[in-house]
C-alpha positions as CSV (number, residue, x, y, z in Angstrom):
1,X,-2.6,2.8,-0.2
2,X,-1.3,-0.1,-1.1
3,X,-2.1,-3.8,-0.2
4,X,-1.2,-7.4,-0.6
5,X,-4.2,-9.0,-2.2
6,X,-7.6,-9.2,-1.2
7,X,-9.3,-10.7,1.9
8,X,-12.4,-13.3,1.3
9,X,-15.1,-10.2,2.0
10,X,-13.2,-7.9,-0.2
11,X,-12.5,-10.0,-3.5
12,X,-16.3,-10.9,-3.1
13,X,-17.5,-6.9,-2.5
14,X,-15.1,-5.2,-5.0
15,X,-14.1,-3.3,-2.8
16,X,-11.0,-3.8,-0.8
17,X,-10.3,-3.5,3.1
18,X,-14.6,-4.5,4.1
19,X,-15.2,-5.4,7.5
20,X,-13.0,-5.2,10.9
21,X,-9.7,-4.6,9.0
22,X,-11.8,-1.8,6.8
23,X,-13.1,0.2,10.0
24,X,-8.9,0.3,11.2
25,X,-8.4,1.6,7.7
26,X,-10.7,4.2,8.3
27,X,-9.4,5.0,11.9
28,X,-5.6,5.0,10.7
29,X,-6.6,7.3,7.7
30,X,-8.5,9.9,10.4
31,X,-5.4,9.6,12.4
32,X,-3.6,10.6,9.3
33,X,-5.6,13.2,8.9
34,X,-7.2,12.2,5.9
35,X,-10.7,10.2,4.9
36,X,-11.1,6.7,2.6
37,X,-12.6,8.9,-0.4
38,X,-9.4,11.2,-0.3
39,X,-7.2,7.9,-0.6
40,X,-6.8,5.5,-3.4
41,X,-6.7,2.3,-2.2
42,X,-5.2,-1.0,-4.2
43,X,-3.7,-4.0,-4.1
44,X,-0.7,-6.1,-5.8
45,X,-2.7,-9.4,-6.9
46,X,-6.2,-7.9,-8.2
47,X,-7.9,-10.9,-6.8
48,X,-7.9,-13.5,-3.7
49,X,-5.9,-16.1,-4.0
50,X,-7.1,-19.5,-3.4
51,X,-7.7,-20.3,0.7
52,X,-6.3,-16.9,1.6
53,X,-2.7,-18.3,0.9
54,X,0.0,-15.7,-0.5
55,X,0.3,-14.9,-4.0
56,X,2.5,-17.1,-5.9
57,X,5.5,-15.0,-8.0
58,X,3.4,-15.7,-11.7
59,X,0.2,-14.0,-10.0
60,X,2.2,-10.9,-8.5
61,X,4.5,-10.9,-12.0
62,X,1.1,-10.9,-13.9
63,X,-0.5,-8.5,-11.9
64,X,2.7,-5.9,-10.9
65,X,2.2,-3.7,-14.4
66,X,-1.2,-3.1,-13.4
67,X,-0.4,-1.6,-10.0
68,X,2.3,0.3,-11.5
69,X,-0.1,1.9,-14.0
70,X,-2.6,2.5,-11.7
71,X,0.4,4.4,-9.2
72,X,1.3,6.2,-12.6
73,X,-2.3,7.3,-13.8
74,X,-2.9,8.5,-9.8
75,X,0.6,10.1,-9.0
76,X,0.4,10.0,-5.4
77,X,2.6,12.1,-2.9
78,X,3.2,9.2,-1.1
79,X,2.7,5.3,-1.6
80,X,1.2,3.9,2.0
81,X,2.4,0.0,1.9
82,X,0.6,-2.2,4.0
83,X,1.9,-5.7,4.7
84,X,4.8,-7.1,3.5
85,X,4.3,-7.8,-0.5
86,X,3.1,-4.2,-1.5
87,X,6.6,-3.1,0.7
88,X,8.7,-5.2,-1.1
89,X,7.1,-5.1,-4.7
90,X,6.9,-1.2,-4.6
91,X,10.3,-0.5,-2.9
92,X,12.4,-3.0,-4.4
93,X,14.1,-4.2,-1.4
94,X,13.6,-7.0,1.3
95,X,12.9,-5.1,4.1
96,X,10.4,-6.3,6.7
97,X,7.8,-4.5,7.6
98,X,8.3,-4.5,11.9
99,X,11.8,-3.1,10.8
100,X,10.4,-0.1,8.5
101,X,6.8,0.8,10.0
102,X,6.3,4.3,10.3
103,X,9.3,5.4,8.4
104,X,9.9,6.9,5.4
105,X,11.3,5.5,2.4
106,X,12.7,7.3,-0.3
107,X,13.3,4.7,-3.1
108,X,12.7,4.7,-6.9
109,X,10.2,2.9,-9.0
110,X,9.9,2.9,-12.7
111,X,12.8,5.6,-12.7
112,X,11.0,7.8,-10.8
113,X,11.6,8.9,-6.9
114,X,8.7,7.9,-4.9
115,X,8.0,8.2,-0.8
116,X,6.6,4.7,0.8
117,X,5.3,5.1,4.0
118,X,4.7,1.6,5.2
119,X,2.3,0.1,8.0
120,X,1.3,-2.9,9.2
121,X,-1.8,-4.3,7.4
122,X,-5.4,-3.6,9.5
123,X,-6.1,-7.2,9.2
124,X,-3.0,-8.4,11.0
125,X,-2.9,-5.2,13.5
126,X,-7.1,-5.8,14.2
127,X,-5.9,-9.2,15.6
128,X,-2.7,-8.3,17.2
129,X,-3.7,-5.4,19.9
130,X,0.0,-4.1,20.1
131,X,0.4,-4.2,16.5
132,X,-2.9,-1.8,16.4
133,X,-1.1,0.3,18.6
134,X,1.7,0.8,16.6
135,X,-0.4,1.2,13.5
136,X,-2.3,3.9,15.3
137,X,0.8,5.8,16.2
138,X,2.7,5.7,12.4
139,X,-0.5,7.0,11.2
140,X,-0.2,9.9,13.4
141,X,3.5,9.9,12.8
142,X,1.8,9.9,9.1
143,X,-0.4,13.1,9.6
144,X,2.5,15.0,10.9
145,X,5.0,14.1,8.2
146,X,7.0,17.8,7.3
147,X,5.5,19.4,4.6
148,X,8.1,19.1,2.3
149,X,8.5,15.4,2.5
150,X,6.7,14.7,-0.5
151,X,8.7,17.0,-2.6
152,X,10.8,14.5,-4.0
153,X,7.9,12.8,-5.5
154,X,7.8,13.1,-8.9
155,X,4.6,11.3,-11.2
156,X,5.7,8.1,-13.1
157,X,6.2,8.1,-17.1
158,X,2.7,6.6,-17.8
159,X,5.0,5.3,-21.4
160,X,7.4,3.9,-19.7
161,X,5.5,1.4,-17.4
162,X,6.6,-2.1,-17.2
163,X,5.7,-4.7,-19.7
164,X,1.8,-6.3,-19.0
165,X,0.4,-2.8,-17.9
166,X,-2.8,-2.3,-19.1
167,X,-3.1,0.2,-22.0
C-alpha cells in the first residue's frame, strides 16, 4: 500500500494511516480479505510536509528512490495506490484517481511489469461518505481479483533502482 505522505498523527507516531483514516485502512484491507500485518504499508514523501500541504516536486524527487527500493526489497503482487501522488508517481501516468478506482493497472516501473490497484485514500473517503462507499466496494472488488492477475508481476532489479535509493 502506497500513500501520499503522512498525516499530522502519523508523521508524529511512525507509523502511517493512525486514527479515523487508519481504522478505514483496516476495514478496506478485511474487505480485501487480508489484515494490516499482511500488508506493507508506505508512503512517497517519508515525512509531513509543512501545514499538511502537498509535497513539493524536490521532496517527492528526493524521496521517489526510496519508495522504489523499498517496492523492490518487498516485491509485492500488487501495488495498492491510494490518493493521487502514489497513482501517478508509481504508474507514470496522469490519471486521476475517481477515473481509475478499483481498476487494475498494468504498467511498468523500473523496467519491470507491476499491477496498481488504486483507491481513494481513507482520509479523504472517512470524510466523504460516498467516497467510503466506493472505497468499500474496490476493496471487495480487490479481494475477488482472478487469481492469476498478479501473474504478470515480476520483482524489481534491486541494482537497477533509480538514482538516490538508499543502499
Amino acid at each position: 500500500v502506497v500513500l501520499d505522505a503522512p498525516g499530522y498523527h502519523d508523521d508524529r507516531s511512525g507509523h502511517l494511516l493512525t486514527g479515523d483514516p487508519g481504522r478505514l485502512l483496516d476495514e478496506v484491507l478485511t474487505l480485501a480479505g487480508r489484515t494490516r500485518d499482511q500488508v506493507y504499508v508506505t508512503s512517497v514523501v517519508k515525512c509531513r510536509p509543512p501545514s499538511g500541504r502537498a509535497p513539493f516536486p524536490d521532496e517527492i524527487e528526493s524521496c521517489e528512490g526510496w519508495l522504489f527500493r523499498e517496492l523492490a526489497l518487498v516485491e509485492p503482487r500488487i501495488v495498492v495506490t491510494l490518493g493521487s501522488l502514489a497513482l501517478r508517481l508509481v504508474t507514470g501516468r496522469q490519471d486521476k484517481v475517481r477515473d481509475v478506482h478499483g481498476t487494475m493497472l498494468h504498467t511498468q516501473a523500473q523496467g519491470r511489469d507491476i499491477v496498481v490497484w488504486p483507491l481513494y485514500h481513507p482520509a479523504a473517503a472517512a470524510q466523504i461518505p460516498q467516497l467510503a462507499d466506493e472505497l468499500r466496494t474496490d476493496a471487495r472488488a480487490l479481494g475477488r481479483r482472478p487469481r492469476g492477475a498478479a501473474s504478470v508481476v515480476r520483482p524489481f532489479d534491486i541494482d537497477t533502482a533509480p538514482a538516490g535509493a538508499p543502499d
